[in-house]
PLY file of the C-alpha trace (Angstrom):
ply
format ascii 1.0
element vertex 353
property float x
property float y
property float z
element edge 352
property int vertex1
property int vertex2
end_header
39.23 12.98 13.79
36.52 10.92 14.95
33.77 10.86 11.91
30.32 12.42 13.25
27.11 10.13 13.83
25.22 9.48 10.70
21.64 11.59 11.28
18.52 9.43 10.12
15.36 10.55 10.10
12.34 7.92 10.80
8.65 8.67 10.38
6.84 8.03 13.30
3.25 6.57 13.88
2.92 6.18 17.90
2.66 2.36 17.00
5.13 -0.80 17.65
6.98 -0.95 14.90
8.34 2.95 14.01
8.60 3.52 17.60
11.02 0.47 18.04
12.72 0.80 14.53
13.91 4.56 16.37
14.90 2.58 19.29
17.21 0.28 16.85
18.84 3.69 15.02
19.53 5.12 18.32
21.15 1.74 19.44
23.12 1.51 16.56
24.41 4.93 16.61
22.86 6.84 14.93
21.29 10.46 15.29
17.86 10.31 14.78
15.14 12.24 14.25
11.47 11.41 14.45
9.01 12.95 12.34
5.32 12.46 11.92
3.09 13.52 10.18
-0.85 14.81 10.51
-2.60 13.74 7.78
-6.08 13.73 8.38
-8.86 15.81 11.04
-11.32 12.50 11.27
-9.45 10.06 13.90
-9.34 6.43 12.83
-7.61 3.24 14.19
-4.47 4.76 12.79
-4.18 8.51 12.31
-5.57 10.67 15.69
-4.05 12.62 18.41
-3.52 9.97 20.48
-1.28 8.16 17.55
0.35 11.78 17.44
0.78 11.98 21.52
2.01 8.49 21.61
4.88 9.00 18.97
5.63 12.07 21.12
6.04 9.79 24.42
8.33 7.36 22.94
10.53 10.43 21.72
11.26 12.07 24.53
11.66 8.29 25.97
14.35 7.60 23.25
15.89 11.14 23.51
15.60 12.15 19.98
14.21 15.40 18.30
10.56 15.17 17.04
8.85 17.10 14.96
5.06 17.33 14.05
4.19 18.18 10.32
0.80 19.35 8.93
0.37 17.78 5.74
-3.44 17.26 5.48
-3.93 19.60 2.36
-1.65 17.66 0.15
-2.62 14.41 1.88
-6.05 15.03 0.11
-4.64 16.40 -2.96
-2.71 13.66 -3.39
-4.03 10.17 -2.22
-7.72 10.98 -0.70
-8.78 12.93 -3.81
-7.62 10.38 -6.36
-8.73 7.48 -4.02
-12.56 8.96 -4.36
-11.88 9.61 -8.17
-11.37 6.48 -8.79
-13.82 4.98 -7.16
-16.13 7.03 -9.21
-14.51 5.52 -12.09
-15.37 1.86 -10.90
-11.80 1.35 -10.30
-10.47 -0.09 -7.16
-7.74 1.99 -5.67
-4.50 1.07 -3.82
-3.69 4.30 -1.82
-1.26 2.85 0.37
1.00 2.13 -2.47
0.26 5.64 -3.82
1.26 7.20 -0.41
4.49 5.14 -0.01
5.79 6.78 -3.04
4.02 10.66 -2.41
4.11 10.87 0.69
6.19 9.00 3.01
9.07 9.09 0.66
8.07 11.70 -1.27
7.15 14.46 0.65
8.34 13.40 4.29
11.81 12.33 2.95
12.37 15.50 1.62
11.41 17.07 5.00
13.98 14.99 6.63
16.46 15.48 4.02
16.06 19.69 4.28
16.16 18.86 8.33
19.54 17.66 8.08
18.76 13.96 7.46
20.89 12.01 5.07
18.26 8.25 4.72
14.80 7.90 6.21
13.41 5.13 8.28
10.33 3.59 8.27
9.11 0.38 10.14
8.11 -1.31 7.22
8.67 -5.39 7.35
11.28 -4.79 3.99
15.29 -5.40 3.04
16.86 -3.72 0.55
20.46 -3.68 -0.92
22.49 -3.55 -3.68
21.91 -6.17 -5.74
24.52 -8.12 -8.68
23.20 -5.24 -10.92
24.23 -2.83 -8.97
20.85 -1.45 -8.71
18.88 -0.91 -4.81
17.09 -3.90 -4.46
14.18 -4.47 -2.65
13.39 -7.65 -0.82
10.65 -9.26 1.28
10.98 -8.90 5.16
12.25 -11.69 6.87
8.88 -12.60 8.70
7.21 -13.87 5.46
3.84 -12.81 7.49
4.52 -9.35 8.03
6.38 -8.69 4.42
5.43 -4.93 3.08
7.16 -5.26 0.02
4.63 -4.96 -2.02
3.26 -1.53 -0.75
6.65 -0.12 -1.51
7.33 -1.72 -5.08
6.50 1.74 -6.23
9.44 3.34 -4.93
12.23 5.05 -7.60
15.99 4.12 -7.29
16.57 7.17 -5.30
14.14 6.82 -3.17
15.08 3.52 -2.35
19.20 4.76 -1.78
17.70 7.15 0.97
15.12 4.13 3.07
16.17 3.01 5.75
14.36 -0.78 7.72
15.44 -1.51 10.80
13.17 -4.40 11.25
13.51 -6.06 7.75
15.20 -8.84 9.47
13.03 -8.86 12.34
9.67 -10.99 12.87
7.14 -9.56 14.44
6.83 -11.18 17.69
10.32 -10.36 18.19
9.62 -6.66 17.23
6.42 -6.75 19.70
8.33 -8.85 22.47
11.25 -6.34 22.40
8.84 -3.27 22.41
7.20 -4.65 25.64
10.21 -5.32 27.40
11.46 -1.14 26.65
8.29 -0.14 27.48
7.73 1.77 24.09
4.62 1.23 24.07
1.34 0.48 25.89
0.52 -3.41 26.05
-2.89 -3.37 24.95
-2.49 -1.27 21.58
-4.05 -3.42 18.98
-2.96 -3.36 15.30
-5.59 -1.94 12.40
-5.49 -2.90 8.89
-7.66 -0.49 8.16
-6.70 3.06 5.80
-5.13 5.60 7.85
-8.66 8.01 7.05
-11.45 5.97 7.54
-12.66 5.48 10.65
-14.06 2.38 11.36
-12.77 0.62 8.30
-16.26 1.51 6.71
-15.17 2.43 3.11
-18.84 2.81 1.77
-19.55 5.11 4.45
-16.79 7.58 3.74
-16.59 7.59 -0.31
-21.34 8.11 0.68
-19.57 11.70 2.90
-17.39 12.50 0.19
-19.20 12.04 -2.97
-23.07 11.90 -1.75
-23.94 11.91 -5.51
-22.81 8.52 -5.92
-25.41 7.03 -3.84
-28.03 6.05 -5.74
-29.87 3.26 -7.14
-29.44 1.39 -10.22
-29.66 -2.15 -11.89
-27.72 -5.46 -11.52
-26.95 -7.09 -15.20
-25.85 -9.42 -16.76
-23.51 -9.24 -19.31
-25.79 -9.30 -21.86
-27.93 -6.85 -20.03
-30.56 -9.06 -18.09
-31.87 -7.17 -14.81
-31.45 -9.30 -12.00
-32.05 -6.88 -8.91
-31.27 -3.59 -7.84
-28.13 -1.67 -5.85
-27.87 1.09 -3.51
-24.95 2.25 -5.71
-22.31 1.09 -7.69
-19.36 2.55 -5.92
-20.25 -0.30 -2.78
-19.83 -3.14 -4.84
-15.81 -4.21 -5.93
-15.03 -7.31 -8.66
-15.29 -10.86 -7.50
-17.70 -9.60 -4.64
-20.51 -12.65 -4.49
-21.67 -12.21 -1.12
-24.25 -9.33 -0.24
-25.59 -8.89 -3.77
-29.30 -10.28 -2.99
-29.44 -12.30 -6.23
-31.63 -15.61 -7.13
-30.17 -18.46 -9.59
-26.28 -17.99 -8.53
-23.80 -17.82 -7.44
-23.38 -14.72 -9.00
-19.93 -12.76 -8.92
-19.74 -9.10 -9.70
-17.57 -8.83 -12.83
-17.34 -5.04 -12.77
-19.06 -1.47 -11.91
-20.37 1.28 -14.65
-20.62 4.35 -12.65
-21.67 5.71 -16.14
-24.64 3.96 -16.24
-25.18 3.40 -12.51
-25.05 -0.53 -13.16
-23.52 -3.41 -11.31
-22.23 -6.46 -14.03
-22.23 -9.82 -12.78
-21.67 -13.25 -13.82
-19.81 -16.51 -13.49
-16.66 -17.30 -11.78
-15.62 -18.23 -14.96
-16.05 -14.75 -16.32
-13.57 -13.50 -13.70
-10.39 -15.29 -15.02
-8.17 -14.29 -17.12
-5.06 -15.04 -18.55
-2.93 -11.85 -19.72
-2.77 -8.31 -17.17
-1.81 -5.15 -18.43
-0.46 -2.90 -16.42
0.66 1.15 -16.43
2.64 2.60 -15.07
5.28 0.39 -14.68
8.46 0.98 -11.99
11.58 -1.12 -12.55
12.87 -1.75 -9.38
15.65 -4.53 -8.45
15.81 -5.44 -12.48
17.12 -3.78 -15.36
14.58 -3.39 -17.83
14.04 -6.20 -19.98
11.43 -7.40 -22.72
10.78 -10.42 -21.35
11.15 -11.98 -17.37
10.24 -14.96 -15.55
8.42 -13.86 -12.09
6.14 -14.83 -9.25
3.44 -12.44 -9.45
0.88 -10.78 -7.15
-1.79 -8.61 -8.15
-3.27 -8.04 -4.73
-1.23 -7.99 -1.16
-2.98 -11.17 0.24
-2.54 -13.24 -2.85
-0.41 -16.00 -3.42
2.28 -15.43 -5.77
1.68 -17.18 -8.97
4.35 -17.85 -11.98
3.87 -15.43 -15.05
5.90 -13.62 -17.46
6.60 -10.20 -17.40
6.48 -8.86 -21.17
7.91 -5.48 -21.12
6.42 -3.23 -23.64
7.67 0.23 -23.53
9.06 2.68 -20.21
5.63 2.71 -19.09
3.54 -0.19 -19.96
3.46 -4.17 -19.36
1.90 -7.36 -18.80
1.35 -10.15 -17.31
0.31 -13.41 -18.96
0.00 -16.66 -17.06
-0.09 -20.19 -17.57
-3.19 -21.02 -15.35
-6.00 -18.34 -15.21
-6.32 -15.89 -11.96
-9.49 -14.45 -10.63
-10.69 -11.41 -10.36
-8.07 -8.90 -12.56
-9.41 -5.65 -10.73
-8.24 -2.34 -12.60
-6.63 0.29 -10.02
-4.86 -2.03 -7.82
-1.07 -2.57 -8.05
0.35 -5.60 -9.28
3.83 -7.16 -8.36
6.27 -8.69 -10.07
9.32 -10.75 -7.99
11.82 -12.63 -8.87
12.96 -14.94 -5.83
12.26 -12.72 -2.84
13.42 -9.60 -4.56
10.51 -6.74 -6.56
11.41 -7.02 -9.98
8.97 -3.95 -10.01
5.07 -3.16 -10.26
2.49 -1.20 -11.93
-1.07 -0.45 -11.91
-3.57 -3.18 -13.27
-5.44 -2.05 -16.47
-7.65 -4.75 -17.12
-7.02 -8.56 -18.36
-7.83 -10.68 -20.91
0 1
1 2
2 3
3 4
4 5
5 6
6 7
7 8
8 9
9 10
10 11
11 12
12 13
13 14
14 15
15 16
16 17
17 18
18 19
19 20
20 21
21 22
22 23
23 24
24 25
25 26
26 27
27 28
28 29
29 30
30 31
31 32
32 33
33 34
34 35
35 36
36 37
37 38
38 39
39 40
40 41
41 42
42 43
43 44
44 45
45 46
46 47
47 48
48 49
49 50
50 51
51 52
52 53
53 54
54 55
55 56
56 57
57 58
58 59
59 60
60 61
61 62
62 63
63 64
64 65
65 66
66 67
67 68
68 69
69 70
70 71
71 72
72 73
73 74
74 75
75 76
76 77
77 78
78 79
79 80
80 81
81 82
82 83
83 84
84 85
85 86
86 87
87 88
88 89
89 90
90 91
91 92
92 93
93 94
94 95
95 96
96 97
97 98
98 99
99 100
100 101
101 102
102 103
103 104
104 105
105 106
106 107
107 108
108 109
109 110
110 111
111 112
112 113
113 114
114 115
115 116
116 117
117 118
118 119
119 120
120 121
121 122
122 123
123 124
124 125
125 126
126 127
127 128
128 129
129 130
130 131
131 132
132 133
133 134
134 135
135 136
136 137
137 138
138 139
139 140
140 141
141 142
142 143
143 144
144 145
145 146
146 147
147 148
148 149
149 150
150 151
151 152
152 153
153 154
154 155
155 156
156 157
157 158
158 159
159 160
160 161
161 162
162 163
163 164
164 165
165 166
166 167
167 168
168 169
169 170
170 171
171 172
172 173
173 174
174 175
175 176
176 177
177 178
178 179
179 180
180 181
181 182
182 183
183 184
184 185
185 186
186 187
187 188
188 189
189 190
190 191
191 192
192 193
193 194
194 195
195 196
196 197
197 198
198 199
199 200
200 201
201 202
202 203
203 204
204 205
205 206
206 207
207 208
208 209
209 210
210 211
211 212
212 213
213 214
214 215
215 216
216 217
217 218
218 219
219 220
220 221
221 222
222 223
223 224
224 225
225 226
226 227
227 228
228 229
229 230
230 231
231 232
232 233
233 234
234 235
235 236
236 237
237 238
238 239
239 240
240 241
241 242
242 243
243 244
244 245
245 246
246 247
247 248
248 249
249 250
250 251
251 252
252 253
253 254
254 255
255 256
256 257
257 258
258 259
259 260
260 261
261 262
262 263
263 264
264 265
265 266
266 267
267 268
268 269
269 270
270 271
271 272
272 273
273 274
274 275
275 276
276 277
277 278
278 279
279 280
280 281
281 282
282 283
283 284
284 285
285 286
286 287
287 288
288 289
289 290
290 291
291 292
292 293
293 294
294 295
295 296
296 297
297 298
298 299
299 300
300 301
301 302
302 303
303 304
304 305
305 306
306 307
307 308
308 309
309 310
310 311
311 312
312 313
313 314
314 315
315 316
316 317
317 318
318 319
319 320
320 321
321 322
322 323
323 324
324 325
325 326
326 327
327 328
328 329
329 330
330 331
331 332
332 333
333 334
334 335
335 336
336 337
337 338
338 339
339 340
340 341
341 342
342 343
343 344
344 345
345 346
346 347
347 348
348 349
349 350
350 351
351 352
């Protein structure tokens, strides 16, 4: 008896790299089944109708079932809500991460698995595996430019035995030149790194829509309290920021925010390092816990990976000291921890020392 075709669902975009990640499952073999998802009403340069048309096109192009979902309400519940929250906090949020773990495989991979599906794929720029420990591993894509691994360093185990990334050993060029050639998509359709639900990339703009009371004006300090100047509100300003502050006697660097008191705190560069970063939150992901770990570490997604040991504390908590001070510890963004190319596991910055 000939076994049947494995069904895989993949979440769609409209954009280069789901729409020829389907193509791949289809070559391969597989049965697959496209699903994207609406998110949010205000178009941007990566969630409209036109993303939601195009994703349609290359369906019925491929030949695979496609389904539209409305998720919008827990979309906002879930990542926008928070994202605001903490901004009004004067934390700096990563919501991609956030959504990676809620959202695309949380809530869409259970929509694919009740549909039928038994992994979902996504065209994330990732490899996984088992690894020696016999745990799924997660590894940086191939094309060290494009690598996503550390927006999905959140992911659980399970999670992770259920994704699917058909262009983990892909680079990009070869993803785009491949794309072209099938006709997948138009030639002209740029790429945005902006967040899927602001428009325009202006972050100011939308937190000013969503949570009006946080524009207002208050004092730039020092850390010892010293007015400098004055802000058209805290929430615009993120640590490290030197540029657009409209200060005399610099270079100043913003060293963080007090929504409390409405005050932006600056100083040196040398007031930004630090040596020690705890985290929260911590996920284990290729590695077994342990109390203490070698790694390359990032704290942002654009940073270099630095050598620092991972001190384990408890299931939830960590840090991460270093041997030469990094700039600009910023609580609310993720940090990563890898060994080699492969996510030892991340958690959510806390502050540093």
């Amino acid at each position: 008896m000939t076994p049947s075709r494995p069904i895989i669902g993949i979440g769609m975009s409209g954009g280069t790299d789901s729409s020829l990640a389907a193509h791949l499952l289809a070559e391969q073999g597989c049965e697959v089944r496209g699903f994207t998802l609406r998110l949010w009403s205000e178009p941007s340069s990566k969630s409209s109708e036109a993303h939601i048309e195009r994703a349609r096109d290359v369906a019925a192009k491929l030949g695979i079932a496609h389904r539209v979902v409305e998720l919008g309400e827990a979309f906002r519940r879930r990542i926008v809500g928070p994202f605001v929250d903490e901004y009004a906090r004067g934390r700096t949020p990563s919501p991609c991460v956030r959504c990676n773990v809620a959202v695309k495989f949380g809530l869409m991979l259970e929509l694919a698995l009740a549909d039928g599906c038994s992994a979902l794929a996504t065209g994330h720029y990732v490899r996984t595996g088992r690894n020696a420990a016999g745990r799924v591993g997660l590894r940086r894509g191939a094309d060290a430019a494009k690598d996503q691994s550390y927006f999905l360093a959140g992911l659980g185990q399970e999670q992770l035995g259920r994704a699917r990334f058909p262009l983990g050993d892909m680079e990009k060029r070869a993803v785009k030149a491949l794309a072209d050639s099938l006709g997948l998509v138009p030639h002209s359709q740029a790429e945005s790194q902006d967040l899927c639900f602001i428009p325009d990339g202006d972050c100011a703009a939308f937190l000013a829509r969503q949570r009006p009371d946080l524009v207002r004006p208050g004092a730039i300090v020092t850390q010892e309290g010293r007015e400098l100047g004055t802000h058209p509100g805290a929430f615009r300003y993120t640590i490290g920021q030197r540029h657009g502050l409209g200060l005399g006697g610099g270079p100043w660097y913003v060293l963080r925010t007090d929504l409390v008191r409405n005050e932006v705190v600056v100083g040196q560069r040398a007031d930004l390092l630090a040596r020690a970063v705890r985290l929260g939150g911590f996920n284990w992901v290729g590695t077994e816990p342990v109390a203490d770990l070698a790694v390359l570490a990032q704290l942002r997604y654009n940073m270099r990976p630095v050598p620092a040991r991972l001190r384990w504390t408890d299931n939830s908590n960590a840090t991460l000291e270093f041997a030469e001070p990094v700039a600009a510890v910023t609580p609310g963004q993720f940090a990563v921890a890898y060994v080699g190319d492969e996510v030892a596991g991340g958690g959510w910055i806390e502050g540093g020392n």
